[in-house]
Residue, then its C-alpha position, 0 to 999 in steps of 0.5 A: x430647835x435653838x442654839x442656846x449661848x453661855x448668857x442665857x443659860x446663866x441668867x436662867x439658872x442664876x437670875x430668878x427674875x429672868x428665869x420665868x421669861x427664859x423658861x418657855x424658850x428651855x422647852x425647844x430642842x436646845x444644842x450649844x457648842x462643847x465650849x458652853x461647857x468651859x464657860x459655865x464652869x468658868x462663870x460659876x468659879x468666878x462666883x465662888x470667887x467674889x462670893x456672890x453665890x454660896x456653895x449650896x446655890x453653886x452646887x444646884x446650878x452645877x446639878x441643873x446645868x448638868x441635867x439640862x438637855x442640850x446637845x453638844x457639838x464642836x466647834x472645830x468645823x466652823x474655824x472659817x467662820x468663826x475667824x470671818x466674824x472677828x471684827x464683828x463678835x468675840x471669838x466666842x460668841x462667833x462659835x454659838x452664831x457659827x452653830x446657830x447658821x449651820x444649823x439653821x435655827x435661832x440663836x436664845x441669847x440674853x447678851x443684847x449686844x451679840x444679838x444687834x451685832x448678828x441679827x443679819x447673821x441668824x435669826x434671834x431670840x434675846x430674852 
């Protein structure tokens, strides 16, 4: 069981050459918090945007994500947590460390920054 964060799950189905060193990881019980949800999406827009990607390779990441087996939960319960940890992560990455404690499992980030700032907090898995 691991709780994956927006990072990962981009440059897994995003960065080709990363891909491979994420995949093993994909094949654990996967759980996020729903805000995963709104940052895709917002992610794949703002490649829309600047052009990095076509409609075709946006269309498959769009297919794949919505396929991938993760279980959403909300992040209203951790409120607390995620205000306790704001001088130490954005508000964001404290919901996926919030999921990740209450959960009891490791957070599967790429986002090297978040995992030496919450190291202490969960284990981590940075890919």
């Amino acid at each position: 069981m691991k709780v994956i964060d927006a990072s990962c799950l981009i440059d897994f189905l995003t960065d080709a050459s990363r891909g491979h060193l994420i995949a093993p990881h994909l094949e654990d019980d996967l759980y996020a918090p729903d805000i995963l949800v709104a940052e895709m999406h917002q992610c794949l827009r703002s490649f829309e945007r600047s052009g990095v990607a076509s409609d075709a390779e946006l269309q498959q990441c769009r297919s794949q994500f919505a396929d991938a087996a993760i279980d959403y939960l909300p992040v209203w319960p951790y409120e607390r947590q995620i205000w306790e940890w704001r001088h130490s992560v954005s508000t964001y990455d404290a919901m996926y460390v919030a999921l990740a404690a209450d959960l009891g499992c490791p957070l599967l980030t790429s986002d090297r920054r978040l995992a030496s700032a919450v190291s202490g907090i969960v284990p981590v898995i940075c890919v």
